[in-house]
C-alpha positions, 0 to 999 in steps of 0.5 A: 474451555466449556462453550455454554449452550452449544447443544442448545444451538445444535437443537435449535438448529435441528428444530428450524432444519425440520421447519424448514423441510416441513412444506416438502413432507406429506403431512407438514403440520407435524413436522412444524409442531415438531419443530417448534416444539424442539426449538422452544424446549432448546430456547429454555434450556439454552437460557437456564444454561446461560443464567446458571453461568452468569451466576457462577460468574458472579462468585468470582 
């Protein structure tokens, strides 16, 4: 059994990890922008992944 998106959660996971640690960093904007980068680039796969499931199950 495959679980759609599981990495997409990982890294998204990971991104809001990184903000969350952001505050104690000494330079914590780039930590943020990091963060947010990895988590919006997660959102979209995660949602591609789940669209092209949903279109495979539509074939059945």
């Amino acid at each position: 059994m495959e679980k759609k998106g599981s990495w997409q959660l990982f890294f998204i996971t990971l991104g809001l990890l990184f903000i969350m640690i952001s505050p104690q960093a000494e330079n914590p904007g780039v930590m943020i922008t990091g963060g947010l980068a990895i988590v919006i680039i997660s959102v979209i796969q995660w949602r591609k992944a789940v669209k092209k499931d949903k279109e495979n199950h539509k074939k059945w």
